[in-house]
DRENPA-3360 file (N, C-alpha, C; in nm, 2 decimals, always signed):
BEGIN
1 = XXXXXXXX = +0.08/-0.12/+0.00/+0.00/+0.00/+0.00/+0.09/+0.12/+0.00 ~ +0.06/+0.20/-0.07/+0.13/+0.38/-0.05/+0.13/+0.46/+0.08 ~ +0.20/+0.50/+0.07/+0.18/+0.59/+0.21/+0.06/+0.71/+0.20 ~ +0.01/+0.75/+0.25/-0.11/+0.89/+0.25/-0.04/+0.96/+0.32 ~ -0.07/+1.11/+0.27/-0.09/+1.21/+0.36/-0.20/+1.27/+0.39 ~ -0.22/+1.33/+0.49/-0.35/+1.41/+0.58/-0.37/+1.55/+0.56 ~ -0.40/+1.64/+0.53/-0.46/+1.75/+0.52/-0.53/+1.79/+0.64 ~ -0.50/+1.85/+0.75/-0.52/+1.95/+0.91/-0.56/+2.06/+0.87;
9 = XXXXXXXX = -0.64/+2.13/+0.92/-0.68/+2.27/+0.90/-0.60/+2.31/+0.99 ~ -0.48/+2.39/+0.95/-0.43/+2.50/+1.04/-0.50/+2.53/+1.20 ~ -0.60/+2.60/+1.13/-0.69/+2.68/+1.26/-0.73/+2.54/+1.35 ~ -0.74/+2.44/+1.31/-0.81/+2.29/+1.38/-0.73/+2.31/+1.50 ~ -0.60/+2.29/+1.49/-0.53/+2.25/+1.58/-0.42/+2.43/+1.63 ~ -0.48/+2.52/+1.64/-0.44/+2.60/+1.66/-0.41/+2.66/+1.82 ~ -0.54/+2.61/+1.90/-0.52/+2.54/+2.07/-0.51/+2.46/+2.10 ~ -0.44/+2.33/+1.99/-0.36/+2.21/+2.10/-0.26/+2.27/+2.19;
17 = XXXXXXXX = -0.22/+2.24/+2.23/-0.09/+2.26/+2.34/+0.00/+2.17/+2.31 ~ +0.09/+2.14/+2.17/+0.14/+2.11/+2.14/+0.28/+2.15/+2.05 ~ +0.39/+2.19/+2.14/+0.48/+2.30/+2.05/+0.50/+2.22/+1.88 ~ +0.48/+2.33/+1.82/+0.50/+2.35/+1.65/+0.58/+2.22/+1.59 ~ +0.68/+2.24/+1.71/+0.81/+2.12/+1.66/+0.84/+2.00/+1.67 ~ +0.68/+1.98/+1.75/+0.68/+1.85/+1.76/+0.50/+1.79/+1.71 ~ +0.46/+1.86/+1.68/+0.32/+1.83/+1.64/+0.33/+1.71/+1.53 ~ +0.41/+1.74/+1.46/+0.39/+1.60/+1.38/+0.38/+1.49/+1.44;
25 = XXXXXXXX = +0.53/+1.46/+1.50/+0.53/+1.32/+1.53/+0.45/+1.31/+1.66 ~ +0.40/+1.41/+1.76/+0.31/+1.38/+1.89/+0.17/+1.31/+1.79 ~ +0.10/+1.39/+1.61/+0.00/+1.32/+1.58/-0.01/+1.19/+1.55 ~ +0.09/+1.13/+1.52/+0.14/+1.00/+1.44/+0.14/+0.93/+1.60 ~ +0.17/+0.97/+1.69/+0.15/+0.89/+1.85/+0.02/+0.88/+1.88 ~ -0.05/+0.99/+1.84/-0.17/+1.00/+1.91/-0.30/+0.89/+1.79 ~ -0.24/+0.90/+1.69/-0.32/+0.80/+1.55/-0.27/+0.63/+1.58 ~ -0.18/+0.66/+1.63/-0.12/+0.55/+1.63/-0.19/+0.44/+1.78;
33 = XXXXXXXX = -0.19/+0.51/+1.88/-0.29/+0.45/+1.97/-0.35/+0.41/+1.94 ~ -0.45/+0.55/+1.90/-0.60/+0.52/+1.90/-0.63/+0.41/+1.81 ~ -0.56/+0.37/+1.65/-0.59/+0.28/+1.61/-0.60/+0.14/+1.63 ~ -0.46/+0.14/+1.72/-0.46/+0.02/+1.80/-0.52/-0.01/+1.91 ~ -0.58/+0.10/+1.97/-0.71/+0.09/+2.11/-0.85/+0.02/+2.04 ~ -0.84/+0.07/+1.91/-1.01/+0.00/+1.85/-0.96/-0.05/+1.77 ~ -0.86/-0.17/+1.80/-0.85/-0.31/+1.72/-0.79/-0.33/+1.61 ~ -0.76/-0.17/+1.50/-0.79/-0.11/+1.40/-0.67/-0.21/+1.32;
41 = XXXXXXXX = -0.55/-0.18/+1.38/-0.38/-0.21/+1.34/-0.32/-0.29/+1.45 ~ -0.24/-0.40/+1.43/-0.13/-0.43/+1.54/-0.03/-0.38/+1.62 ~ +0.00/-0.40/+1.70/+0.09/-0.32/+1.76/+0.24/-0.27/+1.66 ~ +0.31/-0.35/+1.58/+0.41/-0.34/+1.48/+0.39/-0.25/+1.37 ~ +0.23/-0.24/+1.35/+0.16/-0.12/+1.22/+0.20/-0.01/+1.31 ~ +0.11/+0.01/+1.48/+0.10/+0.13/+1.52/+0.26/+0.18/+1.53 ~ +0.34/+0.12/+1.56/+0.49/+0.13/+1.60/+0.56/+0.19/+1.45 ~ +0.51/+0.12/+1.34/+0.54/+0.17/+1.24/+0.50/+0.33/+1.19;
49 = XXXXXXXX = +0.37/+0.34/+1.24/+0.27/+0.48/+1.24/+0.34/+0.58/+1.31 ~ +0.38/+0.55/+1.43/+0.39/+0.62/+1.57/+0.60/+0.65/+1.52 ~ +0.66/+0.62/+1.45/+0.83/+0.60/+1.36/+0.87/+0.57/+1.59 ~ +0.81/+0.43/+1.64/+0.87/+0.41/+1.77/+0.89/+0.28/+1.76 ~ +0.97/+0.23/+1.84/+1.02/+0.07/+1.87/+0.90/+0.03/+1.99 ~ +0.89/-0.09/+1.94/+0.81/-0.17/+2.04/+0.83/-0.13/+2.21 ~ +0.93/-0.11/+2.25/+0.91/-0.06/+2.44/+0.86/+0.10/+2.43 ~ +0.89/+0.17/+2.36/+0.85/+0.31/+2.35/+0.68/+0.29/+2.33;
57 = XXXXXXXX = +0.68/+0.20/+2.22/+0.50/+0.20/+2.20/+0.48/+0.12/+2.36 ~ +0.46/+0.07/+2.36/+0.41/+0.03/+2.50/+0.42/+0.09/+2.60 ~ +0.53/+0.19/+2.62/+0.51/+0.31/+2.72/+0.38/+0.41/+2.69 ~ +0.42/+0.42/+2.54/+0.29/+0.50/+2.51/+0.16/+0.44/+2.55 ~ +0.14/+0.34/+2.53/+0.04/+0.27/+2.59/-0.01/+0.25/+2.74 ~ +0.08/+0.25/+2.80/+0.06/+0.29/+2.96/+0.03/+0.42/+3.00 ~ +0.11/+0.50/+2.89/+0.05/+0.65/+2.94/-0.10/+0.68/+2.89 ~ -0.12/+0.65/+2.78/-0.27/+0.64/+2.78/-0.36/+0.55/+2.83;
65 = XXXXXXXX = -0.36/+0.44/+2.92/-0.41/+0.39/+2.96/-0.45/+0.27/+2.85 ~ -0.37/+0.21/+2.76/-0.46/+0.14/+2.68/-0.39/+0.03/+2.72 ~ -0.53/-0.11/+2.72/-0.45/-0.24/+2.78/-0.41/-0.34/+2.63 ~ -0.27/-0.37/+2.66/-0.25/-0.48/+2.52/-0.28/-0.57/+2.48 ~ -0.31/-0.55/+2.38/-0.41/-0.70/+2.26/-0.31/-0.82/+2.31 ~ -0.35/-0.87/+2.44/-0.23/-1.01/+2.46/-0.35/-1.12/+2.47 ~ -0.32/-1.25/+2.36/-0.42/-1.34/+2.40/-0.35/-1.45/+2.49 ~ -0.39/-1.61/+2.45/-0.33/-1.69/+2.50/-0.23/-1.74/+2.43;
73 = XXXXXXXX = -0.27/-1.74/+2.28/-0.12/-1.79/+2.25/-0.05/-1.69/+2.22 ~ -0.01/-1.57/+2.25/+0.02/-1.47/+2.26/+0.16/-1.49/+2.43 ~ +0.06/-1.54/+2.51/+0.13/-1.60/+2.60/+0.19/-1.74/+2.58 ~ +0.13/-1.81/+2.56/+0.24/-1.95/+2.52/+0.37/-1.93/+2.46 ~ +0.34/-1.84/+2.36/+0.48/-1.83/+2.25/+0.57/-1.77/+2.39 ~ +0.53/-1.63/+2.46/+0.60/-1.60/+2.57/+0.68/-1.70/+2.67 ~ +0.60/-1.81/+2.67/+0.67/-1.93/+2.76/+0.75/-2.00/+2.70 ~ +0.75/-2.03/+2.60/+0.86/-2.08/+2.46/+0.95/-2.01/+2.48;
81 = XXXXXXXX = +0.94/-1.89/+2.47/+1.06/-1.77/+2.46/+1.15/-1.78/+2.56 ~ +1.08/-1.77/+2.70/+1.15/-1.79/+2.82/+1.19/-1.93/+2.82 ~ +1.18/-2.02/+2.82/+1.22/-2.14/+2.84/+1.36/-2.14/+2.70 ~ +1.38/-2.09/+2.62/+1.43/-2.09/+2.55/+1.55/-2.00/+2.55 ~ +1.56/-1.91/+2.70/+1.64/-1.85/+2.70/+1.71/-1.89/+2.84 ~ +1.65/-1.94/+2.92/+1.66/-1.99/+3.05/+1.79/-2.10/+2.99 ~ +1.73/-2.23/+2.87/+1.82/-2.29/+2.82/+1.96/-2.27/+2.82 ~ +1.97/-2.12/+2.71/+2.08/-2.08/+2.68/+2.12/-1.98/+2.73;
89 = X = +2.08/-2.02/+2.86/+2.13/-1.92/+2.98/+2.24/-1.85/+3.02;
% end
């Protein structure tokens, strides 16, 4: 897929409280959540959205309060991992 750009009305965002210099990438944080709060993208999309690494997005996640899409085998593979490292200890 192509990349998109977005079109903001100046005036829209004219009393965020967000300095100039950082507005872009704070919106690409804040898109990036929200899409992954309603299911929208995976965590790896939003990280890619958000230009953050996986523990940065997850911080982001904690600061907004959003809980992570973890199922069960989401956890199993986690127990693989560790037992796999425990090994090669």
């Amino acid at each position: 897929m192509n990349d998109i750009s977005l079109t903001i009305p100046g005036d829209a965002l004219a009393a965020a409280k967000i300095p100039r210099h950082r507005l872009e990438s704070e919106l690409k944080k804040q898109l990036a959540v929200q899409l992954y709060r309603e299911g929208l993208i995976s965590g790896a999309g939003a990280c890619r959205i958000a230009g953050v690494g996986k523990a940065e997005f997850q911080y982001l996640l904690g600061q907004y309060g959003v809980c992570q899409q973890y199922d069960v085998e989401d956890y199993r593979k986690d127990l693989e991992q560790l037992a796999t490292w425990r090994a090669n200890g």
